[in-house]
C-alpha positions as CSV (number, residue, x, y, z in Angstrom):
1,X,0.0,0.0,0.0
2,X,1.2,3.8,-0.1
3,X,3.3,4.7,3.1
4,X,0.6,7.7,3.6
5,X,-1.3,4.5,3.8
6,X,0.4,2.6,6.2
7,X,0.9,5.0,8.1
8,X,-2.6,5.9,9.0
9,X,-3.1,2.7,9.2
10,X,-1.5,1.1,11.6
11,X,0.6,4.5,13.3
12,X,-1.5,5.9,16.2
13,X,-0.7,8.8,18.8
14,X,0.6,7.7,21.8
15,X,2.2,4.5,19.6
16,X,5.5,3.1,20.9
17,X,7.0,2.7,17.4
18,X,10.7,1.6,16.3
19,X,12.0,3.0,13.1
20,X,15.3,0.7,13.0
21,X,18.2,0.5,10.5
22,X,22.1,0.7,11.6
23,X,23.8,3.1,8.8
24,X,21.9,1.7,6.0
25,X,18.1,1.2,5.6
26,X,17.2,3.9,7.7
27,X,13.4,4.6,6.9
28,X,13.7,8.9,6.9
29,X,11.0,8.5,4.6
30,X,8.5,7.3,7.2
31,X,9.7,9.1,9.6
32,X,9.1,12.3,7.5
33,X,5.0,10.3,6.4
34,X,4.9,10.7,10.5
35,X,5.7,14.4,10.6
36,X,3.3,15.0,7.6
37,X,0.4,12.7,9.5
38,X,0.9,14.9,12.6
39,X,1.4,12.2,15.0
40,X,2.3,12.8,18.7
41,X,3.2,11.9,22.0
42,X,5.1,8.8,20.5
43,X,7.3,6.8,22.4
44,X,10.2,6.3,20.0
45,X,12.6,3.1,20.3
46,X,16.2,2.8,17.8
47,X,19.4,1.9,18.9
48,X,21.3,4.6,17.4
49,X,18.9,7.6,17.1
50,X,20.2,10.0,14.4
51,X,19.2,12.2,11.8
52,X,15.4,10.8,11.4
53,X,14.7,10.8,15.3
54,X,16.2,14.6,15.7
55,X,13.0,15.8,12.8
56,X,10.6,13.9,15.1
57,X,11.9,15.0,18.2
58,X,12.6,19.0,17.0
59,X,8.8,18.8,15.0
60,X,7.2,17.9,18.5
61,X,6.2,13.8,17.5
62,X,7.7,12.7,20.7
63,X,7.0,12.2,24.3
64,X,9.5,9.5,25.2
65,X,12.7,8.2,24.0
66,X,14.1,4.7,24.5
67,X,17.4,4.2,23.2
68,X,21.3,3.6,23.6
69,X,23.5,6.3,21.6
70,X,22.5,9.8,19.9
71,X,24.3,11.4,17.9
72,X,24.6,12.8,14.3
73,X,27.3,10.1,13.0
74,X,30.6,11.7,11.9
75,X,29.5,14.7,12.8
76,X,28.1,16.0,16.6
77,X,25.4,16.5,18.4
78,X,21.9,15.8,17.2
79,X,20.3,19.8,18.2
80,X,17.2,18.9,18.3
81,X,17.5,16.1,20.5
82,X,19.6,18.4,23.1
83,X,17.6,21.4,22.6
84,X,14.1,18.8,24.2
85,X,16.3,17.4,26.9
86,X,17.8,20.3,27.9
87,X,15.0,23.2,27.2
88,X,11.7,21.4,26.5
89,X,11.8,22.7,23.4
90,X,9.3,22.0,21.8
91,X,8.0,19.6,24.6
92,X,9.1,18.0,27.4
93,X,10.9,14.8,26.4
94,X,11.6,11.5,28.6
95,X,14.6,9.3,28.3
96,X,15.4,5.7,28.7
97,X,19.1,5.4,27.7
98,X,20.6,1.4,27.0
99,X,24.0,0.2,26.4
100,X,23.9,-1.0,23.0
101,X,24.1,-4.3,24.6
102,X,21.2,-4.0,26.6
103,X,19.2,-2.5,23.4
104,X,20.2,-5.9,21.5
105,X,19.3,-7.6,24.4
106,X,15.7,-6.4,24.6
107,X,15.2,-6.7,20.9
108,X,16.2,-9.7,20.9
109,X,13.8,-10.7,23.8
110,X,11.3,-9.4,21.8
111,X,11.4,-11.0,18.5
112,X,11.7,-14.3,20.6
113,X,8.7,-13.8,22.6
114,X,10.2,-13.3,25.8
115,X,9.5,-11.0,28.8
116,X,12.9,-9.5,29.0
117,X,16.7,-9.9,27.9
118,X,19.6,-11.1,30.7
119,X,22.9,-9.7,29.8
120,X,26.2,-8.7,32.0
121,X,26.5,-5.0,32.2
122,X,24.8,-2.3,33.7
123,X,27.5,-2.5,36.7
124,X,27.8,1.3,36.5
125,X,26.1,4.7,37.4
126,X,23.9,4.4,34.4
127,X,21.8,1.3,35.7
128,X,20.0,3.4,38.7
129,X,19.2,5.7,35.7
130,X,17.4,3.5,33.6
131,X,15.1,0.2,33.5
132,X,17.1,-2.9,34.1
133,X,16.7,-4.8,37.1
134,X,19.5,-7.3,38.7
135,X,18.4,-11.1,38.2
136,X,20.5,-13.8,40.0
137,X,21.5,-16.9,37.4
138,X,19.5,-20.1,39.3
139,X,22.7,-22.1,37.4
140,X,25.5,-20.2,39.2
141,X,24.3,-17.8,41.3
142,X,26.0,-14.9,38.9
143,X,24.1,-11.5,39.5
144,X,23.5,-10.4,35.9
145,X,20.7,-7.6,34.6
146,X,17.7,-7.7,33.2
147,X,16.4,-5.5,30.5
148,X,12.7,-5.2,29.8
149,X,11.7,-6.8,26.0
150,X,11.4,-4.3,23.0
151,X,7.3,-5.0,21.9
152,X,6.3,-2.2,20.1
153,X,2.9,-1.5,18.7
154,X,4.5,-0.4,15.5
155,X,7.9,-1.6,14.0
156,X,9.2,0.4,10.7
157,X,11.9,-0.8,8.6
158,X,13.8,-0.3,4.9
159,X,14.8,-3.0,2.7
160,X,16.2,-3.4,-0.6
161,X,13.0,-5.6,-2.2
162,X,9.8,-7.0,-1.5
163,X,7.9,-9.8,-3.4
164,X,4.4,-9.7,-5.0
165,X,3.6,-12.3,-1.9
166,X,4.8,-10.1,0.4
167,X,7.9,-11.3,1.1
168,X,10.8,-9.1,2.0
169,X,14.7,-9.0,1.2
170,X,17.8,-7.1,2.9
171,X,21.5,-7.5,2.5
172,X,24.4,-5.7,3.6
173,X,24.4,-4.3,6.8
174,X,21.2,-5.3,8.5
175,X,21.2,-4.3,12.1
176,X,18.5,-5.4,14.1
177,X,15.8,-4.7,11.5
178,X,14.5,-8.9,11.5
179,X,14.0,-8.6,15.2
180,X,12.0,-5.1,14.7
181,X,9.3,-6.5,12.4
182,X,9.6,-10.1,14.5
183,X,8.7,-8.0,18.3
184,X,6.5,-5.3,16.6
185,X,2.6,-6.2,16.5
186,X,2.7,-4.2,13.7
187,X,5.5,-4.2,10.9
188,X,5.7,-1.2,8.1
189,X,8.8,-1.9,5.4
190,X,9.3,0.4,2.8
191,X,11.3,-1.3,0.1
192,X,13.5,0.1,-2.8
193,X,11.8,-2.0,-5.2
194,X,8.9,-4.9,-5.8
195,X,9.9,-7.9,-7.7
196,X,8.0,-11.3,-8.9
197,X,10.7,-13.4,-7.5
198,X,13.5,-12.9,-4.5
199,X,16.9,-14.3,-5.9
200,X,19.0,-16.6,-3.4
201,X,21.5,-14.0,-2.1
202,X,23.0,-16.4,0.4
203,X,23.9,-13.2,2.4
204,X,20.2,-11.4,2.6
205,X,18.1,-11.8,5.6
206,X,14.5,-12.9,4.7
207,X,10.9,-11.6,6.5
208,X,8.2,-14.0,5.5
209,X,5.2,-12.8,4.4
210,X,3.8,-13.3,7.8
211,X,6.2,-11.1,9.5
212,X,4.7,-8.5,7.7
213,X,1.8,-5.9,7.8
214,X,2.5,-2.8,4.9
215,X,5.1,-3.4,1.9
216,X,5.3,0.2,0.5
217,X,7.1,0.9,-2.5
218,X,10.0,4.4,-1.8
219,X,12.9,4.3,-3.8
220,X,15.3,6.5,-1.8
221,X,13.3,5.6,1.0
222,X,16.6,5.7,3.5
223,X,18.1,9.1,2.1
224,X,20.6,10.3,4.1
225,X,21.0,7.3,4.9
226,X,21.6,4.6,1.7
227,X,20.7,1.1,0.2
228,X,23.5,-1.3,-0.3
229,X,23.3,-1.6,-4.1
230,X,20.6,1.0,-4.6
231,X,21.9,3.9,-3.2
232,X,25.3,6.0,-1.7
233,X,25.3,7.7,2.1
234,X,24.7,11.5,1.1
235,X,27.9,12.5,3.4
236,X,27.2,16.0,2.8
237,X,23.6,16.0,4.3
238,X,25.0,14.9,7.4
239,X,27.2,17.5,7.7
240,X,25.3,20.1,7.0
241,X,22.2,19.0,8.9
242,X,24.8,20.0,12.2
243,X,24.0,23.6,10.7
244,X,20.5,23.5,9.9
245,X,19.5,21.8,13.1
246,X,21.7,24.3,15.2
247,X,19.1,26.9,15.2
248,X,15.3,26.5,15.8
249,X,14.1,28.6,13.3
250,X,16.3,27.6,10.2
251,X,14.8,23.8,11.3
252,X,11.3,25.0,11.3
253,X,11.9,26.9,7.8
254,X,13.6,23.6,6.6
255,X,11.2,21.5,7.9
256,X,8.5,22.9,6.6
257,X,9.7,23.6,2.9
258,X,11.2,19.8,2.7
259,X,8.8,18.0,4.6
260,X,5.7,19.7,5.2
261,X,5.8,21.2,1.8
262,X,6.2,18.0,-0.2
263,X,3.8,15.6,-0.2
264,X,6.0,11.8,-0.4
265,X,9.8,10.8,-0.6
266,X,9.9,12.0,-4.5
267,X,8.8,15.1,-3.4
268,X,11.5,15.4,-1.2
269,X,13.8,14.7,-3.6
270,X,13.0,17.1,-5.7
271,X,13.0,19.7,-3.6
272,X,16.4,18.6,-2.2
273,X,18.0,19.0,-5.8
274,X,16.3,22.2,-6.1
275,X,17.7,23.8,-3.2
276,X,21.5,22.0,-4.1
277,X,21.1,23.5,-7.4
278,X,19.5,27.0,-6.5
C-alpha cells in the first residue's frame, strides 16, 4: 500500500513505534510520512537515534525516547535532541538510555517472545538511571541484569526488495531490522523496489510474508542514509544538517519547505535537488 497508507493505518498517537536500521536502511522517509500525518506523544525506540529521530523530536512527535547512543554520526550532536532534553523545546521529552548491549538484548527478547533480555553490564552509574533490574542466574548464582523486551505497537523498517507475496529481502548491513518486524505487533517496510521473484543472495536476511503488515514501495526511501546496491550515504547531508538543526528557526523553515511542503519521498527529492542546485 502507499506509506501515507500505512501510516494511518497502523501509526496511532501515543504508539511506541521503532523505526530501525544501523547506517543503512534507515526509513527517513517514514519518519518524514509521521511528521506530515501529525502524530504525537510517540514513544520512539532505535538503537542509534540520528538524523530521522532529531525531525521527530525538534517537530514535537515525541514524548519518550528509548534508546542507547545519539548522535549525528561523523558529525556532533543531534540539536534537536539536546535542545528537548535540555530546554523542553518544543515539549518536554523522557529518556530511557541502554547500552547498545542491553538494546540488543531487549530486541532480541522481543522477536523471541520473551518477557525480557539477561545480559552482563549495567554495573555502572547508568543502571540506577534506567530500567534494568538485577536477576540472579539459578545455574550459578551470577548476578546479571535484566532489560525489559522491545514490543512495540509499530515496527518500521527499509529494505532493498519486497515480493508480489509479500515477502521481503535485505542485505548488507542489517542491524536489528528482522527482530524489529519479528517483536512489533505491527511491521511497516518500505522497500526500494517490488519484484516477482527474490533471488537466493546467500547473504540477505528474509521476512516471511507473515512477518509483515505494509510493503510500501519508496525508492530512496533511507536518504541520508543509503541502500547497499541502490543507493550511496549523502555524506554532505550529514554535515550540513549540524548547521541547519543548530538553530530553531532555520529547522522550522527547513522542515517545513522539505517535509511539510512535499507531499511523499519523490517530493522530497525534488525539492532537495532544487535547493543544491539554486
Amino acid at each position: 500500500m502507499p506509506l501515507s497508507d500505512a501510516i494511518a493505518t497502523f501509526v496511532r498517537d501515543d504508539a511506541t513505534i521503532a523505526l530501525e536500521g544501523f547506517s543503512q536502511l534507515i526509513p527517513h522517509a517514514a519518519g518524514h510520512e509521521l511528521i506530515r500525518q501529525g502524530r504525537g506523544d510517540l514513544t520512539l525506540i532505535r538503537m542509534t537515534p540520528d538524523v530521522v529521530y532529531d525531525q521527530l523530536i525538534g517537530m514535537g512527535c515525541a514524548r519518550k525516547l528509548v534508546f542507547s547512543w545519539g548522535g549525528n554520526p561523523g558529525v556532533g550532536s543531534l540539536h534537536r535532541l539536546r535542545d528537548a532534553i535540555e530546554n523542553g523545546w518544543p515539549g518536554p521529552l523522557e529518556i530511557e538510555e541502554h547500552s547498545h548491549a542491553g538494546m540488543a538484548a531487549a530486541w532480541v527478547a522481543g522477536a523471541s517472545g520473551l518477557p525480557f533480555g539477561v545480559l552482563r553490564g549495567y554495573d555502572n552509574d547508568l543502571a540506577p538511571r534506567t530500567r534494568v533490574e538485577p536477576v540472579l542466574c539459578p545455574f550459578t548464582g551470577e548476578r546479571l541484569a535484566a532489560v525489559r523486551a522491545h514490543r512495540p505497537d509499530v515496527g518500521i523498517v527499509h529494505a532493498q526488495r519486497a515480493d508480489r507475496r509479500g515477502n521481503v529481502q535485505m542485505w548488507g548491513i542489517t542491524g536489528v531490522q528482522k527482530e524489529t518486524a519479528l517483536a512489533s505487533k505491527a511491521a511497516i517496510v518500505t522497500v526500494e523496489e517490488v519484484v516477482d521473484e527474490l533471488d537466493d543472495r546467500r547473504d540477505a536476511v528474509v521476512l516471511p510474508a507473515w512477518t509483515v503488515d505494509a510493503v510500501a514501495v519508496v525508492p530512496g526511501g533511507a536518504h541520508p542514509s543509503y541502500a547497499q546496491d541502490y543507493s550511496e550515504r549523502d555524506n554532505r547531508f550529514y554535515v550540513a544538517w549540524a548547521e541547519i538543526s543548530r538553530d530553531r528557526e532555520r529547522f522550522r523553515a527547513w522542515m517545513k519547505r522539505h517535509v511539510l511542503e512535499t507531499g511523499d519521498a519523490a517530493e522530497y527529492h525534488a525539492s532537495l535537488r532544487a535547493e543544491v542546485a539554486a
